[in-house]
C-alpha positions as CSV (number, residue, x, y, z in Angstrom):
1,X,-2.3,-15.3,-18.5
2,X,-2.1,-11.8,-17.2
3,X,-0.2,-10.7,-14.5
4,X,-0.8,-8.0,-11.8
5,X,1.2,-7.9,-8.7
6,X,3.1,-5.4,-6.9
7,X,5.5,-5.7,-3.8
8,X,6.3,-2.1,-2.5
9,X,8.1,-1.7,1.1
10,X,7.8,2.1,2.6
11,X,6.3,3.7,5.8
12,X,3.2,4.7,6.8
13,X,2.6,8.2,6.2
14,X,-0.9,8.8,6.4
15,X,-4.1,7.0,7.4
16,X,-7.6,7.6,7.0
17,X,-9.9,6.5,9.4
18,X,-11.4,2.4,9.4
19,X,-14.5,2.2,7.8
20,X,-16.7,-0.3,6.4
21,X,-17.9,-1.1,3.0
22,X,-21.8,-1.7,2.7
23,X,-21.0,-5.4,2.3
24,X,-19.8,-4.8,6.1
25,X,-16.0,-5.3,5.2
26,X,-13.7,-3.4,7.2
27,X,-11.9,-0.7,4.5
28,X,-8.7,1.2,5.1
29,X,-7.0,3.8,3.0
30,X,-3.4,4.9,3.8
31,X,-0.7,6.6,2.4
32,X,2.9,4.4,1.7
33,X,5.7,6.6,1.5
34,X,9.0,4.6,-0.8
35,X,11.9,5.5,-1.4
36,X,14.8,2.9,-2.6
37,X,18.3,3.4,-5.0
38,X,17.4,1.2,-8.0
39,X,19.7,0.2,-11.3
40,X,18.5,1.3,-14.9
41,X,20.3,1.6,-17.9
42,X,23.3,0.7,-15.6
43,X,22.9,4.2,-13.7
44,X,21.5,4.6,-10.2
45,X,17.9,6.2,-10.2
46,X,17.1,6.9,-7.0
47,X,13.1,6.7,-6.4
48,X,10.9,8.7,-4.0
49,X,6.9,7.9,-4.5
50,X,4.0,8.2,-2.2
51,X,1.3,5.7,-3.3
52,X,-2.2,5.2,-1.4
53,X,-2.9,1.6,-0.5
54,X,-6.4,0.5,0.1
55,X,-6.9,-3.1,2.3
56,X,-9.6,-5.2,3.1
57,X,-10.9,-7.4,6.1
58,X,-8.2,-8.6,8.9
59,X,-5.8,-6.6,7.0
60,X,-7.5,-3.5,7.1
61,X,-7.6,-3.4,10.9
62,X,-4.3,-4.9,11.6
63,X,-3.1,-2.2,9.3
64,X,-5.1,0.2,11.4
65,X,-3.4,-0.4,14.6
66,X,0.0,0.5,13.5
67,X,1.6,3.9,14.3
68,X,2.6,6.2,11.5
69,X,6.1,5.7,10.5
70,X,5.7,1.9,10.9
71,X,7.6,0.2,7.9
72,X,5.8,-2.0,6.3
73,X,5.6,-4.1,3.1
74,X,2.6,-4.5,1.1
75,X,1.8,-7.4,-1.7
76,X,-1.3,-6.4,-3.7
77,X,-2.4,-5.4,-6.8
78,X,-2.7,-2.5,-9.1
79,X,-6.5,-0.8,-9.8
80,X,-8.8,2.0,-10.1
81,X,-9.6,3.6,-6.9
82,X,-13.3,3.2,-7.7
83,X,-15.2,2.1,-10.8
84,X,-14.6,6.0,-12.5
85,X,-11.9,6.7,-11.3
86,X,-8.8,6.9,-13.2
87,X,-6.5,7.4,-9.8
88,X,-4.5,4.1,-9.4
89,X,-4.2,2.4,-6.2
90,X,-2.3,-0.9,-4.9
91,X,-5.2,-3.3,-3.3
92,X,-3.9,-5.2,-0.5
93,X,-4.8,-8.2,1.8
94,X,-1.0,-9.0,2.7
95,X,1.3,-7.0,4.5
96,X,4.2,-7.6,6.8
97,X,5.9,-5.4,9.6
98,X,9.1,-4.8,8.7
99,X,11.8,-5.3,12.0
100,X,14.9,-3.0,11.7
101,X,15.7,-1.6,8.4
């Protein structure tokens, strides 16, 4: 079986605005901002990323409401931002606020 999912915590630093998908969805695309210490090779890499996140439905407008800065975590998946496109993005319908870190 194959196997595509991505956790990624981070803070929202940028935001397009709500739209809607033809279908009538509501469709949000936003910047996550990461950065974490992580352990390879038994060194410490430290790693800084901006990825954009694009979420669907209740998600999408929840997502919308939140101020930049907000720190969140996303679950999704990894895919093309559009059918030829070769940008990757992490699809979303899950996401969590994340209280005092």
């Amino acid at each position: 079986m194959s196997r595509n999912e991505l956790v990624l915590s981070g803070t929202i630093a940028a935001r397009e605005a709500l739209r809607y998908t033809p279908a009538g969805l509501p469709l949000l695309e936003m910047r996550l901002a990461h950065r974490s210490e992580q352990q390879e090779a038994g060194e410490t890499f430290r790693a800084e990323l901006e990825v954009t996140v694009l979420a669907l439905g209740e998600a999408a407008v929840a997502l919308d409401r939140l101020p930049l800065g907000a720190r969140i975590s996303v679950k999704g998946f990894l895919a093309r931002k559009s059918r030829n496109s070769r940008q990757l993005v992490v699809r979303t319908e899950q996401f969590k606020l994340i209280d005092g870190e």
